[in-house]
N, C-alpha and C positions, 0 to 999 in steps of 0.2 A: 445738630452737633455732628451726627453720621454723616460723612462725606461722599459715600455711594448712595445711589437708586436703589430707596430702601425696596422696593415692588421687584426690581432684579434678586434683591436678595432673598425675598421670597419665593421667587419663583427658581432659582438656585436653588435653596432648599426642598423645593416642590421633586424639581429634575433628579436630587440627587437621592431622595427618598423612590421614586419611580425608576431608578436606573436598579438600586438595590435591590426592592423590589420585583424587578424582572430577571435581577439574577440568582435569587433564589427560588422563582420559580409563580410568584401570586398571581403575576399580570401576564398577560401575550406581551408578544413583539407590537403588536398593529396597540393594543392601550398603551403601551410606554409610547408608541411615535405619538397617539392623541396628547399625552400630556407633555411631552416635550416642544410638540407644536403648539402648547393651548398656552403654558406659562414662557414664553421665550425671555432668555438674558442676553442685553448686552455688552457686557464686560468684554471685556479683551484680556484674556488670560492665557497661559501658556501650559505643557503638560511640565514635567519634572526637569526633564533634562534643560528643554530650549530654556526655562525659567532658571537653572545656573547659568546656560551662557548668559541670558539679557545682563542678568545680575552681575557675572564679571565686565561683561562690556560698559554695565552704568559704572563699578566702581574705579575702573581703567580712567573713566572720563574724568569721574570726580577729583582722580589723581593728577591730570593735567591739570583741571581746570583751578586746583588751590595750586599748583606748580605755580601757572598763570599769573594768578593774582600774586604771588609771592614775588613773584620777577616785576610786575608793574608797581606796587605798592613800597616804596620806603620805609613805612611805615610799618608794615608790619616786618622787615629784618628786626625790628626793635622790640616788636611787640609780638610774639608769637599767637597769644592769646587773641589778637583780634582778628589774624590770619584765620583760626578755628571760627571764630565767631560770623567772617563774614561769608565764610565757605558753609556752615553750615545754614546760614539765609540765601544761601542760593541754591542750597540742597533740595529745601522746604520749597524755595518758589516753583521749581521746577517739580517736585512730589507732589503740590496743587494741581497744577499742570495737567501733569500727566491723569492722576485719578479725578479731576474733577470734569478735565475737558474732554481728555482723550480716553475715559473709562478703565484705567488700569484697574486691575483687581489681580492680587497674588501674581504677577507676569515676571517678576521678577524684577523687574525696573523700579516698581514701587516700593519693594521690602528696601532693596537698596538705599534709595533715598530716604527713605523715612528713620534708617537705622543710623545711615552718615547724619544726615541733618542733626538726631539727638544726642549721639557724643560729638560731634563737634560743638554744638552749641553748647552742652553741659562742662565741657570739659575746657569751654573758652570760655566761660564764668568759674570754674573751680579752680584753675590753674593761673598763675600768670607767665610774665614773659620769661622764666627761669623753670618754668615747667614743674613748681613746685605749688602745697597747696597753699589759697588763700585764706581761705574759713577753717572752723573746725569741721571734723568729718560729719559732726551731726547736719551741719547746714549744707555738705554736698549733698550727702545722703538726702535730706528736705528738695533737694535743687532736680536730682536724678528721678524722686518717686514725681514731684510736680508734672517734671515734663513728659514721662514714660505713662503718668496718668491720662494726661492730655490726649497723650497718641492713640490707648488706647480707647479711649471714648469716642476719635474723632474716625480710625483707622481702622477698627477691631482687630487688633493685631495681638496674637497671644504672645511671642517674644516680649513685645512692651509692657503686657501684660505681668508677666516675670517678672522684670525689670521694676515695675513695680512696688510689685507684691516684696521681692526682696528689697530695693531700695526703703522700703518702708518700717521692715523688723531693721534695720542697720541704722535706720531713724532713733525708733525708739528704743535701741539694745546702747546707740551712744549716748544718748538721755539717760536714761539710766544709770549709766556710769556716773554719769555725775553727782549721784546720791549719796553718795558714799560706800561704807563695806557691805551695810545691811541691804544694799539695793545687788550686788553686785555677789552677797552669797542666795539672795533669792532670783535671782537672775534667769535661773532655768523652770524655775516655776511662774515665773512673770511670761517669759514666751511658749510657755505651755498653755498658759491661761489666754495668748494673744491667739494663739493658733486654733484654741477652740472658738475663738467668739469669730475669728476668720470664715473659720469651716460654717459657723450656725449662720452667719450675714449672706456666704454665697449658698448655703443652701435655698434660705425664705427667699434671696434673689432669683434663683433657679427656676421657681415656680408663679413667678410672675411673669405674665405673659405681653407685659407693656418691651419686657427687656429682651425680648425675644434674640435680638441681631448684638444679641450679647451672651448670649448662653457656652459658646464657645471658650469665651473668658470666662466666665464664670467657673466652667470648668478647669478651668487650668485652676483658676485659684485656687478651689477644692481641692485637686491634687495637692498643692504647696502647701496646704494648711495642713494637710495628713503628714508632708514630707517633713516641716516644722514641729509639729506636736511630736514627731519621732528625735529628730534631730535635737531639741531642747535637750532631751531625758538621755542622749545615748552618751554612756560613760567614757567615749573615747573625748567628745566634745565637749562635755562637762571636765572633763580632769584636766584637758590640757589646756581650757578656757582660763580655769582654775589656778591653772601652774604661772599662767603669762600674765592675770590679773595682779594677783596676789603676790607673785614674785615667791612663790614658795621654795621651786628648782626639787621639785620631785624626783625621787628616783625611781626608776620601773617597778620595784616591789614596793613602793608607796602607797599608800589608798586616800581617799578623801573622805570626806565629811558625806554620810548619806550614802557611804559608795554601794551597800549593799541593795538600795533602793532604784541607783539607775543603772546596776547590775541587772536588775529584774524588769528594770522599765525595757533595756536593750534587746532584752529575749522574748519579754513577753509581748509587747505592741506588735511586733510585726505576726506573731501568729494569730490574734485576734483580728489584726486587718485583713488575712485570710480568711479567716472563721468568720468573720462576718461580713465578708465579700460572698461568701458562697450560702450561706445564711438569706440573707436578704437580696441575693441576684445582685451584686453590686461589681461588674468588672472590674471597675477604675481600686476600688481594694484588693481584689486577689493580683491585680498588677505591680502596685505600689505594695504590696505585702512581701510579695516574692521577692520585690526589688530590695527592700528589707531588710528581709530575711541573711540574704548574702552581706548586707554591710553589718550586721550580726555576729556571723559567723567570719569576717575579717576583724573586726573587733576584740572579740575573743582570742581569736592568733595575734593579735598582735601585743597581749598581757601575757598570753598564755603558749607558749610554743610548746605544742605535745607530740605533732607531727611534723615534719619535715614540709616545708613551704609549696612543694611540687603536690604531695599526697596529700595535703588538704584542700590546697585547690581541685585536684583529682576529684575527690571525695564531693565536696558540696556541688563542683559541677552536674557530677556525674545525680546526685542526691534528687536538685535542680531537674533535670531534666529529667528523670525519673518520675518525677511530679508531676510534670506539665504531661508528658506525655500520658499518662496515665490520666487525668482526669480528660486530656482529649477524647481519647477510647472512650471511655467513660460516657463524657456528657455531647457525644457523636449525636446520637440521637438522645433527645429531651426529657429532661430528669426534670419532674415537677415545674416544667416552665423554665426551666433551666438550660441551658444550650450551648454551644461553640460555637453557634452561627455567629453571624457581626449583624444583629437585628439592632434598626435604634430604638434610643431609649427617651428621644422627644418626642413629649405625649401632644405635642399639638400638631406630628409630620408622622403619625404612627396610622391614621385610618388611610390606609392605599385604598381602602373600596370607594370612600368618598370621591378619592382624585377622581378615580376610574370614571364614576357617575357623574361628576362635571365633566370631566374630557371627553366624555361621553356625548351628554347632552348638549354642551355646548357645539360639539362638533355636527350632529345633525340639524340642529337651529340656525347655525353659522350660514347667513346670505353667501351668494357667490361671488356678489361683488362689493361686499363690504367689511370689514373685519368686525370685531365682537368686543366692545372695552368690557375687562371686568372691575368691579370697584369692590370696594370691601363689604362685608356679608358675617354673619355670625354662626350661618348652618347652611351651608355648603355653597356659599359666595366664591370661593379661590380669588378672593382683594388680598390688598395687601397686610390688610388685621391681622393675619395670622393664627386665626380659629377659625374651625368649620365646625 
């Protein structure tokens, strides 16, 4: 299903554990060049910048080239919808292409195609020729997570990934409507109950080590499930969900059904996703907490005007960063295993001494005139398995 040299991708992972590792100091200069000579990738990838320009020069193309077919085709003046649809099968042929033959990985070329390819094609099945929709929103929404599933599976692309994970709650939050009132006042408790079983799926995923060249995505999902389990409960999103469902026409001093519950859901989730971010060493919460934390306290101003719009944002800013800086100070040097370094936290790319010891051995074993395949191995192999 993965469309890259999954042994590239290993050894990518290999490189970029051993680059870290030399910049905080575990390895020499002379172990990082043994291991970056021992695992070689061939990908063809770009640094930050060259990969916006590739990426505007693919999307420039893409723009003639449906221009193109616009002017040769008849048929699509009439049909707009199959202009989308045939443009984005030449988006796709050409995104093979490039990653299957020519090695693309992250270059920018690729993201581009693979991103046209799927709203054009999704959006040349949702639309027709009056650019309006055809199905109900639940079956774009089925049509959006399908294909952004696909891509992720085929592409490991965390964007599609996203795309996704939320085309998927717009699935079943439209479904649901359709239940009637009872489905529609438990509504916030149904995607609070989707988002945990989200978070518990990519966790037990996390730790399988078959999904390894997925771990990436998995992370992003994790994130969205924490952003989701938030998002259900936050009373700016509940009330106003509330007001356009139900047609109520709320006025600001209004409250809802429960409101005092996701009063306290709004305040209180995001400090426990700090608290136990720093609890259990878990970065990805005290990120998503802080991030939080501030749609919290806009929240609140926005029921509640006590301050003048300048001196609250003042204040949480200034609050914010107070925080951050201070637990830098702080955890400079290592609190209980606890740190500000950027160490990872993939337990199957965390023994650098291993690499070391293959790159090592392999390097004074290594003939002079022959190269050295490695195949996969379960205690200190460096194959493509991805455990030592």
């Amino acid at each position: 299903m993965i469309i890259y040299n999954k042994k590239w991708l290993v050894n990518k992972r290999i490189q970029i554990r051993a680059l870290l590792a030399f910049k905080i100091g575990v390895i020499s200069k002379e172990e990082k060049e043994n291991i970056l000579q021992s695992y070689p990738v061939g990908f063809f990838s770009s640094n930050f910048f060259i990969r916006i320009g590739f990426g505007l020069l693919t999307f420039i193309i893409i723009l003639f080239t449906s221009g193109f077919l616009g002017l040769l085709g008849s048929t699509f003046s009439n049909n707009f919808s199959a202009l989308l649809l045939v443009t984005g099968i030449f988006c796709y042929i050409g995104l093979e292409v490039m990653v299957g033959k020519q090695h693309h990985y992250c270059s920018g070329v690729d993201d581009i195609l693979l991103y046209a390819s799927i709203l054009f094609v999704v959006n040349g099945l949702c639309f027709n020729s009056s650019f309006q929709y055809n199905w109900p929103n639940s079956v774009n929404a089925l049509l959006y997570f399908i294909v952004t599933l696909m891509a992720s599976l085929r592409f490991l692309d965390r964007l599609t990934t996203i795309g996704a994970y939320v085309s998927l709650f717009a699935f079943l939050f439209f479904c649901f409507l359709q239940l009637g009132t009872v489905a529609k006042i438990a509504m916030p408790f149904v995607m609070i109950f989707l988002s945990v079983i989200a978070y518990f799926f990519s966790t037990v995923a996390g730790k399988n080590e078959q999904l390894l060249h997925y771990f990436d995505c998995i992370s992003v999902v994790k994130i969205l499930s924490l952003i989701t389990f938030y998002a259900a409960g936050n009373y700016f999103i509940v009330r106003e969900l509330s007001d356009s469902m139900f047609q109520l026409h709320l006025k600001p001093s209004d409250g809802i059904i429960f409101g005092w519950f996701f009063w306290v859901w709004t305040l209180a989730v995001p400090i426990l996703y700090v608290a136990n971010g720093i609890i259990k060493k878990q970065r990805y919460f005290i990120h998503v907490g802080i991030l939080l934390f501030a749609v919290s306290i806009a929240t609140i101003r926005f029921y509640h005007q006590v301050l003048p719009v300048e001196v609250a944002l003042l204040l949480g800013g200034s609050t914010l960063i107070a925080i951050g800086y201070g637990l830098l100070k702080y955890l400079k040097s290592p609190k209980n295993n606890f740190t500000v370094l950027q160490v990872s936290s993939d337990k199957n790319f965390t023994n650098i001494e291993a690499l070391i010891a293959v790159s090592v051995a392999t390097t004074q074993k290594m003939p002079t005139q022959h190269t050295t395949e490695f195949s996969g191995g379960s205690s200190g192999g460096a194959g493509a398995s991805g455990t030592y």
